[in-house]
C-alpha positions in Angstrom: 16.6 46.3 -4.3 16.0 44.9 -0.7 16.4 41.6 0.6 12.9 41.3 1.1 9.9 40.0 -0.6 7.3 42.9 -1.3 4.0 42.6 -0.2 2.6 42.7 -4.0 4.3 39.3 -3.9 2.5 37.9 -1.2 -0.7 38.4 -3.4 -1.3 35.0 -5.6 -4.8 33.6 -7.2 -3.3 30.4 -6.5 -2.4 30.8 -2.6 1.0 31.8 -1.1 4.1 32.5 -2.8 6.3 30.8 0.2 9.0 29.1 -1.3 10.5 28.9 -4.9 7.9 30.8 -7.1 6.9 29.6 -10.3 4.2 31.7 -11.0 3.7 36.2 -10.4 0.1 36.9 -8.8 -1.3 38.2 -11.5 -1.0 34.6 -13.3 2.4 35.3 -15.5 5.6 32.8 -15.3 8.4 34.1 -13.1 12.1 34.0 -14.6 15.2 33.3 -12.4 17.8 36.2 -13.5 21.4 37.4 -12.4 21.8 41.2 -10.6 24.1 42.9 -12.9 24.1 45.5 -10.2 27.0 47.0 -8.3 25.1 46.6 -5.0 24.2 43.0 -6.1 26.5 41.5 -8.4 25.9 38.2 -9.7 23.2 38.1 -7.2 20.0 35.1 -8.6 16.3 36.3 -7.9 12.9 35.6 -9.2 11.2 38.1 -11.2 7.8 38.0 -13.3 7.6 38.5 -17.1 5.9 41.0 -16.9 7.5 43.1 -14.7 10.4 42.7 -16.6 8.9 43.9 -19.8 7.2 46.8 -18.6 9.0 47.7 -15.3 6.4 47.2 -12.9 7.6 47.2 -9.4 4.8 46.1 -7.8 4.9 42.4 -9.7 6.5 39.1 -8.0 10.7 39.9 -7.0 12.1 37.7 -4.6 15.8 36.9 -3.7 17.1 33.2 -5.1 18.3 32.3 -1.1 15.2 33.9 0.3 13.0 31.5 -2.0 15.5 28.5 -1.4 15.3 29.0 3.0 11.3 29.2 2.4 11.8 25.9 0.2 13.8 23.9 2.9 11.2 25.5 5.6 8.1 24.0 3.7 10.0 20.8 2.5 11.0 20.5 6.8 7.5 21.0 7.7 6.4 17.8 5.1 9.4 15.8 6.4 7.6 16.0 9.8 4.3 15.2 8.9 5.7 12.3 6.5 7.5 10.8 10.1 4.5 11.2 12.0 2.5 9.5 9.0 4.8 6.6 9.2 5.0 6.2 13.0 1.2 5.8 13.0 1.1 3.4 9.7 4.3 1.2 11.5 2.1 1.2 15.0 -0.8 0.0 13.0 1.4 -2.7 11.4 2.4 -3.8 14.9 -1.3 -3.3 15.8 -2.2 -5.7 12.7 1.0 -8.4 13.1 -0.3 -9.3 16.6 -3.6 -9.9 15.5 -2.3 -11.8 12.7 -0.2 -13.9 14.8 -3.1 -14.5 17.4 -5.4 -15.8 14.7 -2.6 -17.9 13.4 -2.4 -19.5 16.7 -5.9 -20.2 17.1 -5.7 -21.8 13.1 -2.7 -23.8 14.7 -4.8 -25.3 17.1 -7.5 -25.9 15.2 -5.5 -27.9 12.7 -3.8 -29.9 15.7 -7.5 -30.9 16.1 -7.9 -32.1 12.9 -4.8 -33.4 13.0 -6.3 -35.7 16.2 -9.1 -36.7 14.5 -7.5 -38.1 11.7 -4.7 -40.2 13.3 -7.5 -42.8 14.9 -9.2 -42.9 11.6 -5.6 -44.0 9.6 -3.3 -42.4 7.3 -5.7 -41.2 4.3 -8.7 -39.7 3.8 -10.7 -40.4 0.3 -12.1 -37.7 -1.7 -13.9 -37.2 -5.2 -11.4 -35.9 -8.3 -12.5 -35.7 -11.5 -15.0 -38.5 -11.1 -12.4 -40.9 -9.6 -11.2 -41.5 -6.1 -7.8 -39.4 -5.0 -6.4 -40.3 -1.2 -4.7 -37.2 0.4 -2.4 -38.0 2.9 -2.6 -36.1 6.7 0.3 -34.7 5.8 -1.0 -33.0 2.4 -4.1 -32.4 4.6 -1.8 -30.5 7.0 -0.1 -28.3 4.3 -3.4 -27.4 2.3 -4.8 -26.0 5.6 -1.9 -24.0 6.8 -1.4 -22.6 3.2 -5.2 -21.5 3.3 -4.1 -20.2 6.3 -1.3 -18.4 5.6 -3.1 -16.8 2.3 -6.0 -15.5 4.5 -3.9 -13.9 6.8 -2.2 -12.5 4.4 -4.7 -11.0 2.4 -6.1 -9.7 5.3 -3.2 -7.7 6.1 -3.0 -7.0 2.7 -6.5 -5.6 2.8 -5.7 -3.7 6.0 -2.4 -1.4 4.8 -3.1 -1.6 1.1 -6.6 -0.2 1.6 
C-alpha cells in the first residue's frame, strides 16, 4: 500500500478527512489496525469497516503518521487563530481598563466634591432608617460612594468581556 491517502478518501458527507479520521465517506466507523505486511511491518493506519469486511479498495486507508502530521497541521492552524483571538480580547481589556480608570477618576473627583460640601456643614449627616433617625458619618459617606463606585465599574467591565 502507498504512503498516500487515496482520493476515495478525500470524499466525506461530512467535509474533509484532513487529520485523524473517525469516520469512511460513505458514513461507516474507521478502525486503527497494524500492517502485518513485510513491506510494512507493524506499520498503524486507518481503515473503514467496511472495506475491511468486503475488501473494497476504494473506502477510507490512510497511514497512522500521515493522519497524526495533518492533526498537528490543523491543531497549528487553531493555535494561531486562538493567539490572535486573545491579542485582540487582551487589547480590548487595555482598551476597557483605561476607560475604567478615567471614569474612576472623574467619580474621585466628584466625591472630593461631596466630600467639600460636607465638611462646612459638620461631621454627620441625618437620614431616615426604619422610621427612626440614623447619622452616617463623612467617612461612611465616603466608603458607600466609592463602593458603589467600584461595583459599577466593575460590572461594567464585567458586562463588556463576559458579554
Amino acid at each position: 500500500m502507498s504512503c498516500t491517502t487515496s482520493s476515495s478518501a478525500m470524499r466525506s458527507a461530512e467535509g474533509s478527512l484532513f487529520g485523524v479520521p473517525t469516520k469512511c465517506w460513505c458514513g461507516k466507523k474507521v478502525d486503527l489496525l497494524v500492517s502485518k505486511t513485510n513491506e510494512n511491518p507493524y506499520r498503524r493506519f486507518y481503515r473503514c469497516e467496511v472495506a475491511l469486511q468486503r475488501k473494497h479498495e476504494s473506502h477510507l486507508y490512510k497511514w497512522f503518521e500521515v493522519a497524526m502530521a495533518e492533526e498537528f497541521e490543523k491543531v497549528s492552524d487553531r493555535i494561531e487563530e486562538l493567539g490572535v483571538e486573545v491579542r485582540l480580547i487582551s487589547e480590548e481589556i487595555k482598551c476597557l481598563g483605561s476607560k475604567l480608570s478615567e471614569s474612576l477618576e472623574k467619580q474621585k473627583a466628584a466625591i472630593d466634591q461631596i466630600d467639600e460640601c460636607f465638611r462646612g456643614r459638620g461631621t454627620e449627616v441625618s437620614g431616615p432608617s426604619a422610621g427612626e433617625g440614623f447619622g452616617w458619618s463623612k467617612t461612611s459617606l465616603k466608603t458607600l460612594v466609592l463602593v458603589v463606585c467600584f461595583a459599577g465599574g466593575f460590572s461594567m467591565l464585567y458586562k463588556k468581556v463576559g458579554g
